[in-house]
ZADRENFI-539189 format. One line per field, with one value per residue (C-alpha): residue number from 0; residue in one letter; chain; z negated, y, x. Coordinates in Angstrom, 1 decimal, m for minus. Layout:
<banus>
resi = (NUM/...)
resn = (a/...)
chain = (A/...)
pz = (Z/...)
py = (Y/...)
px = (X/...)
</banus>
This chain:
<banus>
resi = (0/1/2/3/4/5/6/7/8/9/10/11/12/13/14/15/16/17/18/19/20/21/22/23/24/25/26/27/28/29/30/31/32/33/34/35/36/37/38/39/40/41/42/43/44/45/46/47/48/49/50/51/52/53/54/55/56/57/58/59/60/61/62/63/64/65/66/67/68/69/70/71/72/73/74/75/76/77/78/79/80/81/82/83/84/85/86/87/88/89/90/91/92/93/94/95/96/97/98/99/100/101/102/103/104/105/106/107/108/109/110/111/112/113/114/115/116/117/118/119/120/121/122/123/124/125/126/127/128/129/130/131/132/133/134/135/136/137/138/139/140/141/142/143/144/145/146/147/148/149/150/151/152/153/154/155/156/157/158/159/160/161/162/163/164/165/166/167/168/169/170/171/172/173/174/175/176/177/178/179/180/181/182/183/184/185/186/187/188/189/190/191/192/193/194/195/196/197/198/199/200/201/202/203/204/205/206/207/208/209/210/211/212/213/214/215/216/217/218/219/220/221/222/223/224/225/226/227/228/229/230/231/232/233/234/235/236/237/238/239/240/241/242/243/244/245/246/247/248/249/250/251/252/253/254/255/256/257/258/259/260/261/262/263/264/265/266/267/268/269/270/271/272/273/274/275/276/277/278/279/280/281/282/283/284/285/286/287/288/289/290/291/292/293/294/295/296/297/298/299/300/301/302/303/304/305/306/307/308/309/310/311/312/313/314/315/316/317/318/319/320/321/322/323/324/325/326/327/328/329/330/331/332/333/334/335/336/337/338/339/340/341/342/343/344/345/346/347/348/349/350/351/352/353/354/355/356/357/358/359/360/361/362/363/364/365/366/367/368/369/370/371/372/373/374/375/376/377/378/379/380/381/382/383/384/385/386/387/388/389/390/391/392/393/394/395/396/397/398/399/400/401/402/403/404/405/406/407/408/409/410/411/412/413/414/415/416/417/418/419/420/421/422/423/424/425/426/427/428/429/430)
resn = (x/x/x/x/x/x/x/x/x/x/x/x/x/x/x/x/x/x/x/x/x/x/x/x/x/x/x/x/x/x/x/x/x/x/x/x/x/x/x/x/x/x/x/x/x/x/x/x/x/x/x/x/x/x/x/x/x/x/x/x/x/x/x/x/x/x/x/x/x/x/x/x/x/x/x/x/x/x/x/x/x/x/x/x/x/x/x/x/x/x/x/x/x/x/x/x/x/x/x/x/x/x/x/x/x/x/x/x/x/x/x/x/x/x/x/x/x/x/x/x/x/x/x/x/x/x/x/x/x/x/x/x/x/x/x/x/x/x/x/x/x/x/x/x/x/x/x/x/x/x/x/x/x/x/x/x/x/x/x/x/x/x/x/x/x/x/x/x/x/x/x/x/x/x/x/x/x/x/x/x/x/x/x/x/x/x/x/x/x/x/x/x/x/x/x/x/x/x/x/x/x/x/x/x/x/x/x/x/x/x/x/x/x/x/x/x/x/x/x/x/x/x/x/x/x/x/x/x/x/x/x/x/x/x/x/x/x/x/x/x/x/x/x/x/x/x/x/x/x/x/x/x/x/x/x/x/x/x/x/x/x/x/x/x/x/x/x/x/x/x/x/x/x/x/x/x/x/x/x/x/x/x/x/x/x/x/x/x/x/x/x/x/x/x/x/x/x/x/x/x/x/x/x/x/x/x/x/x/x/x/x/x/x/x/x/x/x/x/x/x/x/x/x/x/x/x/x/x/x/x/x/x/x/x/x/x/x/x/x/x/x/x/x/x/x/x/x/x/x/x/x/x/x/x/x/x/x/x/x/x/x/x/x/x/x/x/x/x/x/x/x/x/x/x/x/x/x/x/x/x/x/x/x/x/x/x/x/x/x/x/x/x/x/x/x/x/x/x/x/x/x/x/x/x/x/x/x/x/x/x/x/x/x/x/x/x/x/x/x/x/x/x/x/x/x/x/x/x/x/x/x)
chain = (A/A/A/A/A/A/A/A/A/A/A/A/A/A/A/A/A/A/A/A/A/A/A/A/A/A/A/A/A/A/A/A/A/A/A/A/A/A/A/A/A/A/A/A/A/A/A/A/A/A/A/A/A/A/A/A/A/A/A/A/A/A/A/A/A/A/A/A/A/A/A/A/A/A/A/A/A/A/A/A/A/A/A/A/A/A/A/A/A/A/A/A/A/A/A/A/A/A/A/A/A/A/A/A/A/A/A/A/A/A/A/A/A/A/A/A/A/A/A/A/A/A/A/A/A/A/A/A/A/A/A/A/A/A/A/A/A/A/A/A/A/A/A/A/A/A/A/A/A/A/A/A/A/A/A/A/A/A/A/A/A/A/A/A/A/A/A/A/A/A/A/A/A/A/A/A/A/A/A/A/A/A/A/A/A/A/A/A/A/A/A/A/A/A/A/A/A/A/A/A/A/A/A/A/A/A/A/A/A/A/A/A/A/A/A/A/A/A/A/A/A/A/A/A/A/A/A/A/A/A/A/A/A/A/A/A/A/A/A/A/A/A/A/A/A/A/A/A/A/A/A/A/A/A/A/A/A/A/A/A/A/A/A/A/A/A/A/A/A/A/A/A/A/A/A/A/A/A/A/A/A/A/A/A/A/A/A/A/A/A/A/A/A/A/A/A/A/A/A/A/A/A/A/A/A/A/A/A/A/A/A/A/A/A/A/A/A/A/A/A/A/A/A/A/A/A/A/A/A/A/A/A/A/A/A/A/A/A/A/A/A/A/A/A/A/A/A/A/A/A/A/A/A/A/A/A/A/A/A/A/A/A/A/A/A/A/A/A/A/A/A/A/A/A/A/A/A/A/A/A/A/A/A/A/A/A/A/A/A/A/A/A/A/A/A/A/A/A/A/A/A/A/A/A/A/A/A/A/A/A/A/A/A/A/A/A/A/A/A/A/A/A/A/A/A/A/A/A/A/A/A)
pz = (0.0/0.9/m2.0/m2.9/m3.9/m5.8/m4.2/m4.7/m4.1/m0.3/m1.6/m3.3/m1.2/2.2/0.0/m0.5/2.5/5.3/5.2/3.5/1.4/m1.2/m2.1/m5.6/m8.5/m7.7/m11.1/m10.7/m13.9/m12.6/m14.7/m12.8/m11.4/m12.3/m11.4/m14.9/m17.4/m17.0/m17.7/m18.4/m16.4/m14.6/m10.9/m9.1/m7.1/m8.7/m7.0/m7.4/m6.2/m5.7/m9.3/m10.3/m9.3/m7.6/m5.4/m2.9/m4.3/m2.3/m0.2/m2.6/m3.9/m5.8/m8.7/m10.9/m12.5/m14.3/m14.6/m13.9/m17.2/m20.9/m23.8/m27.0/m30.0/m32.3/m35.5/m38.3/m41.4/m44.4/m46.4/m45.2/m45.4/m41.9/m39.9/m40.5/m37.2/m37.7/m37.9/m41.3/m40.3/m39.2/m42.8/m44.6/m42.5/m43.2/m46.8/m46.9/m45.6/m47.9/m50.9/m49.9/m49.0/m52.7/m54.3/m52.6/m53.6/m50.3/m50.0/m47.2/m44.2/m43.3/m40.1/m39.7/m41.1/m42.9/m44.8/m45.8/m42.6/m39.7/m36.3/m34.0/m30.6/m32.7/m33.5/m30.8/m30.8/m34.2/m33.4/m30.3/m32.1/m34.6/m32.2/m30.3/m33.2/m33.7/m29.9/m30.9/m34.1/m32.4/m28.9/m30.9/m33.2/m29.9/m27.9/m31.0/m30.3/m26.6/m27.3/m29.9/m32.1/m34.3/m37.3/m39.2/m42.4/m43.5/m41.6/m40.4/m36.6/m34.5/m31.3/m28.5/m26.5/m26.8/m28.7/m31.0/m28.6/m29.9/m30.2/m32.9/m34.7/m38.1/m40.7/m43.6/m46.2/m46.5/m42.0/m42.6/m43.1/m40.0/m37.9/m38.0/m36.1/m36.8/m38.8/m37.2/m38.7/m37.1/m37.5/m37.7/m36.2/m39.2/m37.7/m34.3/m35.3/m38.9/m41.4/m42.5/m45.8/m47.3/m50.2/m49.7/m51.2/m51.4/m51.5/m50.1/m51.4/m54.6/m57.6/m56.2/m57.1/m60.2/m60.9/m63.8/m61.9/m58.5/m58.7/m59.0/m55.4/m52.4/m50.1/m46.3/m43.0/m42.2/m39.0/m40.5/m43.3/m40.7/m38.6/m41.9/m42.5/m39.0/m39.4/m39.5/m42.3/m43.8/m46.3/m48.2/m48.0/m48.7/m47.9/m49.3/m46.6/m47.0/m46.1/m47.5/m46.7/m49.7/m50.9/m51.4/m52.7/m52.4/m53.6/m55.9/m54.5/m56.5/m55.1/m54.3/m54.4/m56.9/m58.3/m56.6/m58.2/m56.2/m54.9/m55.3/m52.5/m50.9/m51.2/m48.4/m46.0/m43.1/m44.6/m45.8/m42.3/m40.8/m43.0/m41.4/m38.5/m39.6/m41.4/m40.0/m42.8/m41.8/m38.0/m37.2/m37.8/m34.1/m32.0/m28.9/m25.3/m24.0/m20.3/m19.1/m17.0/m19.8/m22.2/m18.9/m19.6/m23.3/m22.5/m20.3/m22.3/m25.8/m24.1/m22.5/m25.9/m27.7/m25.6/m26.6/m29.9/m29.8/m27.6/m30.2/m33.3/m31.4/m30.6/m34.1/m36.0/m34.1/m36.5/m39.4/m41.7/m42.4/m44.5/m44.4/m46.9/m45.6/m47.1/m46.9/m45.1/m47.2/m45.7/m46.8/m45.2/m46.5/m47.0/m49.8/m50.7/m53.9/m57.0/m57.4/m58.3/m55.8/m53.3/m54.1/m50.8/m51.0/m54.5/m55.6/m59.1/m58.5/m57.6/m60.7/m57.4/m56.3/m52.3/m50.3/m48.2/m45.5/m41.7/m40.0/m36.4/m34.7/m34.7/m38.6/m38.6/m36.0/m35.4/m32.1/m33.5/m30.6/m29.3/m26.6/m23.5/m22.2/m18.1/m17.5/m20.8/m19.3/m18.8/m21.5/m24.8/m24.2/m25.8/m27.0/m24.1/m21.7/m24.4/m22.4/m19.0/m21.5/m21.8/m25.1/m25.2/m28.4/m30.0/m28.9/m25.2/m25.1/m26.6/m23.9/m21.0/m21.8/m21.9/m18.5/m18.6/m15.9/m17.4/m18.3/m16.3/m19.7/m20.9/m17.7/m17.4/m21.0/m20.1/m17.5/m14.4/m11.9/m13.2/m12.5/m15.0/m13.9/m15.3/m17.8/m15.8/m13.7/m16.3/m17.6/m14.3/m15.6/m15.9)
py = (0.0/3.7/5.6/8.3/11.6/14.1/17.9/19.7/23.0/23.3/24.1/20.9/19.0/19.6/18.2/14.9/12.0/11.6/7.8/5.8/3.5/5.1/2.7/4.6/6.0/9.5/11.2/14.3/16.7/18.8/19.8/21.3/17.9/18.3/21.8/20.1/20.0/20.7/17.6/16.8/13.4/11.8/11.1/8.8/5.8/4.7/1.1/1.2/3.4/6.6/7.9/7.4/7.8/11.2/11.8/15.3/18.2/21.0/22.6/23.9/20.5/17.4/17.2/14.0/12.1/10.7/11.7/9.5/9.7/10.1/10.3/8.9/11.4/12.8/10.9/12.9/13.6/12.2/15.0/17.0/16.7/14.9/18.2/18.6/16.8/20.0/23.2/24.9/28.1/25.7/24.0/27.1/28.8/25.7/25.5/29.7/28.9/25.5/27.9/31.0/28.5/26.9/30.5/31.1/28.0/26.6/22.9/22.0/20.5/17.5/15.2/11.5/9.4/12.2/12.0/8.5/7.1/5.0/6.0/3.5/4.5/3.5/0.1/m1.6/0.4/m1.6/m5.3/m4.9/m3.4/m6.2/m9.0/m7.7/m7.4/m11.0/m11.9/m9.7/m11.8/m14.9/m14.2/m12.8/m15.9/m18.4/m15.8/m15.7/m19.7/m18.3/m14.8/m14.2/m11.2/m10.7/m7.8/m6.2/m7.0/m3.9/m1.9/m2.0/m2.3/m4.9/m6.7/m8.7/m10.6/m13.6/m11.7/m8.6/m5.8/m3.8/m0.7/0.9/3.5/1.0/3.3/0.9/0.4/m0.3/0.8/2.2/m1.0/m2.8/0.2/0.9/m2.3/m4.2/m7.5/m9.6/m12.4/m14.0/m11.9/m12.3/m11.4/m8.7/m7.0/m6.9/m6.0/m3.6/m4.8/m1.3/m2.1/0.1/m0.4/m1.8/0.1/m1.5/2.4/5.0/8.6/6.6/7.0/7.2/4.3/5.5/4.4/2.0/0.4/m0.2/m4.0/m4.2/m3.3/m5.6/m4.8/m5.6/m4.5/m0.7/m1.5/m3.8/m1.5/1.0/m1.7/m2.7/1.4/1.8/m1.1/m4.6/m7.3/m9.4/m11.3/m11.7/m7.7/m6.0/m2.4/m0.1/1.0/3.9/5.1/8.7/11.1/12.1/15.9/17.8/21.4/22.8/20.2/18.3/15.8/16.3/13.2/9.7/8.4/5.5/3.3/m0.2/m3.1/m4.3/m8.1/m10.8/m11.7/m14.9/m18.2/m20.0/m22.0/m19.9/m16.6/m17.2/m19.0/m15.5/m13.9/m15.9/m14.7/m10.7/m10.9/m11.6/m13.7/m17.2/m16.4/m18.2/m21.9/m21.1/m23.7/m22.7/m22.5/m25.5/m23.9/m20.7/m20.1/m20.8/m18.1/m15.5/m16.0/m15.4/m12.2/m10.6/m10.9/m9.8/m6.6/m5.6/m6.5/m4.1/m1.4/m2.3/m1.8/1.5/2.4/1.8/2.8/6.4/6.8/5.5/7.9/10.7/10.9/8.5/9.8/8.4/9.9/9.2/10.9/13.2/11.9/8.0/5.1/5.2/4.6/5.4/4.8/6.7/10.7/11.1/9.5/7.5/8.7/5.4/6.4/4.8/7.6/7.1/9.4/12.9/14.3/12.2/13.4/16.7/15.2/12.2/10.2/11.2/10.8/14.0/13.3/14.5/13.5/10.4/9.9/7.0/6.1/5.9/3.5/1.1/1.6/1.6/0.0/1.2/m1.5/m1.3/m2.5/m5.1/m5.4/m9.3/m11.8/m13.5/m10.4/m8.8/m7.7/m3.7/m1.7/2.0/3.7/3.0/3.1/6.7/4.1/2.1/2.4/1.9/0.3/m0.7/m3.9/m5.8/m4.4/m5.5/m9.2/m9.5/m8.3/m10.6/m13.4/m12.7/m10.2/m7.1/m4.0/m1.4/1.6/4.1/2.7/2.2/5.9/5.0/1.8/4.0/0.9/3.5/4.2/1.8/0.9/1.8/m0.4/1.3/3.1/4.8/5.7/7.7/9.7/11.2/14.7)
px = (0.0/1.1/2.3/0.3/1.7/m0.6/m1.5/1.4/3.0/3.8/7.9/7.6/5.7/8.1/10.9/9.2/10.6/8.3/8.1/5.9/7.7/9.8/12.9/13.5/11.2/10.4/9.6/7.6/5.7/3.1/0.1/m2.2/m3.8/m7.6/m9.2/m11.1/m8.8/m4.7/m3.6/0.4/1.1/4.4/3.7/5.1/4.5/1.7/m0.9/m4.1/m6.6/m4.7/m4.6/m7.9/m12.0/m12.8/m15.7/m15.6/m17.9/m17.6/m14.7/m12.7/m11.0/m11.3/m13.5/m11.9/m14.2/m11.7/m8.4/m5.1/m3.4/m5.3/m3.7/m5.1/m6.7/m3.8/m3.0/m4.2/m1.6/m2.6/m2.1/m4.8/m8.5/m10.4/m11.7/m15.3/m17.5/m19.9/m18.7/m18.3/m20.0/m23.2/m23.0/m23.0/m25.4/m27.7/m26.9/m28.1/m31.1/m32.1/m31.0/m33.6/m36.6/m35.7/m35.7/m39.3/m40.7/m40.9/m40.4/m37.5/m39.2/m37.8/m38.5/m38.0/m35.7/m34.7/m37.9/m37.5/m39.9/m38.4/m38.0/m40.1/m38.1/m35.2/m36.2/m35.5/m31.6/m31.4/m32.1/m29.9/m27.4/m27.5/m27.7/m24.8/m22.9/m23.5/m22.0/m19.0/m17.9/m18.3/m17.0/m13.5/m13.2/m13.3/m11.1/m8.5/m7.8/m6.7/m4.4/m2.4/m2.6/0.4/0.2/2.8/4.0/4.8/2.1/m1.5/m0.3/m1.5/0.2/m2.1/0.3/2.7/5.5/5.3/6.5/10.2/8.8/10.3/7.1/6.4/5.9/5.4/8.2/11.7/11.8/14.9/16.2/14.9/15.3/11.4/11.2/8.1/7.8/5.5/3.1/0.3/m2.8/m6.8/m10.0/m9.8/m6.7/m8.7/m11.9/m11.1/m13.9/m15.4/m17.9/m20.8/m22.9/m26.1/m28.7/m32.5/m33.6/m31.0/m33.6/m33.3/m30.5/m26.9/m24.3/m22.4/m18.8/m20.3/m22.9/m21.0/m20.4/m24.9/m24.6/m23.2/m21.0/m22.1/m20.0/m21.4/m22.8/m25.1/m26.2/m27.1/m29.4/m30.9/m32.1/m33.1/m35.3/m33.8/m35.7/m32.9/m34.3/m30.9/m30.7/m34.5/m34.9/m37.3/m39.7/m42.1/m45.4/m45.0/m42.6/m40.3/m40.7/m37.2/m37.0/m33.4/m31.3/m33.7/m36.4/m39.7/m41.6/m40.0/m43.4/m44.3/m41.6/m40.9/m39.5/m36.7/m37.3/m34.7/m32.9/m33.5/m31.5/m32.9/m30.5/m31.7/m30.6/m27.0/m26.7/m27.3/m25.0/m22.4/m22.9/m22.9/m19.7/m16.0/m15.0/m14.5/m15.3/m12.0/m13.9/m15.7/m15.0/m12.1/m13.1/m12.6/m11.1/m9.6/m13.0/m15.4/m12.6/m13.1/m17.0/m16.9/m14.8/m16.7/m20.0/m17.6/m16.4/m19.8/m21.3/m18.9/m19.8/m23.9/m22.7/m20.7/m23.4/m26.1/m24.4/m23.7/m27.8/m28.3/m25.8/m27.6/m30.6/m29.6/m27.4/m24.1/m21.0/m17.1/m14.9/m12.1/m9.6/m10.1/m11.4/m14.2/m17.9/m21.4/m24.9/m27.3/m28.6/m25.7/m22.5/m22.0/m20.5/m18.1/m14.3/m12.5/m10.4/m6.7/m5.7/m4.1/m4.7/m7.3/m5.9/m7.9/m11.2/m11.2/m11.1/m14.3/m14.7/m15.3/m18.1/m18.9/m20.6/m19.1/m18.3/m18.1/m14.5/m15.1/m17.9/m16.3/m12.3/m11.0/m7.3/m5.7/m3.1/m0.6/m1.7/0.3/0.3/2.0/2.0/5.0/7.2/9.9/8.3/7.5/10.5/11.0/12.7/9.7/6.8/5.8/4.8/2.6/m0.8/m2.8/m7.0/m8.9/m7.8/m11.3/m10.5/m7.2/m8.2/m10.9/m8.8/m5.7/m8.5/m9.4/m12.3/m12.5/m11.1/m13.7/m13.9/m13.9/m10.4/m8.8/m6.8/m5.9/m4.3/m2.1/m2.8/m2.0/1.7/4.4/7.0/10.6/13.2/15.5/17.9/15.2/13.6/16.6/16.3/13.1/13.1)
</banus>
């Protein structure tokens, strides 16, 4: 296939050789590819389908609909607080206005679920959320029989391939020592798919969690929490479901309607099976594919059902509530976060290691674990000096892909499959 050089300027463009096969690496910065965005990239000979998808909009130029090269969300430092997902002004502003109704005696009006009523549009979301979720736990435990996943010893990074890569970026302890090398051990659909836990709560309007108290309430994977408040019946987890809305004035709720016993879950066989299959732990006991085509099969529906579910969860978060604290890991489904002592992050000491709530995205609820992205299982393990040619996808992504599944269109300009990788000493010819 023809190389395929992007528009450049005409001083740099009459400078380029004429024929079509270039026998060397031709480096080339230029960040003015997308009329879109300026996006910083390296040009060179790249396969594929010239760079990336673009369709013709006017007569102007190229519109990208995706561009070649994207590079993955900045790692946020640890001693600092999350920024907020909605801006401070808008929470303030809010908070003004909940504070002058309260002063006027004016309750705050509140719509579905916010209210404490389910969304019926929403329903649906749930159980396919659920049930994809499901297809996602078991299509990773009978893909982990088929690719390798190593983790670190030292740190929480994660390696898909036949051999840990010699990158050198661990930042666990004693790296000095092994020249920030990586350890590597074999890993687990956990270091693949990170387990994120909230409490269950059979009433989330009703009293919070309390540091005493915390071990009275279960811990369940988030996602699952979420489907249970949008709607979902698990008899091993009951939710509270109302037929009156709750009334809040400011800060205080005056009416959470009439008190309700909580039930006792149930024991039966057909519930704790299900719970099996919500829940990671002990997903490696699936059965292997038995041949490379059946593994393709189970890849292809895993990846497409972890798009369903990142799909749902996003339409879901929309109107339920769900909080994260800024400093930690730390989840919470429900209208408020709980009041259990458990942040150890960046000066937890102040706060009596209270969390600091506030709104969660997506990336919170369900981790990406962005991996390297490696291109040929039999080539040399990826190294340091060329780590700027590799590509990075989410851990499940990567799993599926290396199983034999098509590469989805969203993650491809983050795997970088357009850009060749040089071998070391072109590489040091980069500019």
């Amino acid at each position: 296939m023809a190389p395929f050089v992007a528009n450049l300027p005409t001083s740099i463009a009459s400078s380029l050789p004429t024929h079509h096969r270039l026998d060397f690496f031709l480096p080339i910065r230029y960040s003015m590819l997308q009329k879109a965005a300026p996006y910083t990239c390296i040009c060179g000979v790249v396969q594929g389908n010239q760079g990336g998808d673009r369709k013709r909009a006017n007569n102007k130029g190229v519109i990208w609909k995706r561009p070649q090269n994207v590079d993955l969300p900045a790692v946020l430092p640890k001693n600092k607080k999350k920024p907020y997902p909605i801006s401070i002004k808008k929470i303030q502003r809010i908070s003004r206005e909940d504070k002058k109704l309260a002063q006027m005696g004016i309750e705050k009006p509140l719509e579905p679920p916010n209210n404490g009523m389910l969304l019926p549009h929403l329903i649906p979301v749930a159980h396919e959320v659920l049930e994809e979720w499901k297809v996602l736990i078991k299509g990773l435990s009978q893909l982990m029989h088929v690719v390798p996943v190593y983790g670190c010893r030292h740190c929480p990074d994660v390696h898909i391939g036949p051999v840990g890569h010699r990158i050198p970026d661990c930042r666990g302890s004693k790296n000095v020592n092994r020249k920030s090398l990586h350890a590597w051990i074999r890993g687990s659909i956990n270091d693949v798919l990170v387990p994120i836990e909230s409490y269950h709560m059979f009433d989330p309007f009703g009293q919070r969690i309390k540091h005493e108290t915390r071990f009275k309430n279960d811990r369940i994977p988030a996602v699952v929490e979420l489907c249970i408040q949008a709607g979902i019946e698990i008899p091993q987890y009951p939710c509270r479901r109302r037929t009156k809305p709750i009334r809040i004035l400011g800060k205080k709720i005056i009416d959470r309607g009439e008190y309700v016993e909580e039930p006792k879950p149930s024991q039966s066989e057909e519930s704790m099976a299900l719970l099996t299959e919500l829940d990671t732990y002990g997903a490696l006991d699936a059965e292997p594919p038995t041949s490379a085509l059946e593994a393709q099969v189970i890849a292809q529906r895993t990846v497409k059902a972890y798009s369903t579910v990142r799909r749902g969860l996003k339409q879901l978060m929309k109107k339920y509530t769900v909080k994260a604290c800024g400093y930690c890991s730390e989840v919470h489904v429900g209208p408020w976060g709980h009041n259990a002592k458990l942040c150890g992050e960046f000066k937890h000491q102040w706060r009596d290691g209270k969390h600091g709530w506030q709104n969660a995205v997506l990336d919170e609820v369900m981790p990406p674990n962005y991996v390297w992205h490696v291109r040929d299982s039999y080539s040399q393990p990826l190294i340091g000096r060329l780590k700027r040619f590799y590509g990075k996808a989410p851990a499940v992504v990567e799993v599926c892909v290396q199983a034999g599944a098509s590469i989805p269109d969203a993650y491809k300009s983050m795997m970088r499959l357009d850009i060749i990788i040089p071998e070391v000493e072109e590489a040091q010819l980069v500019a």
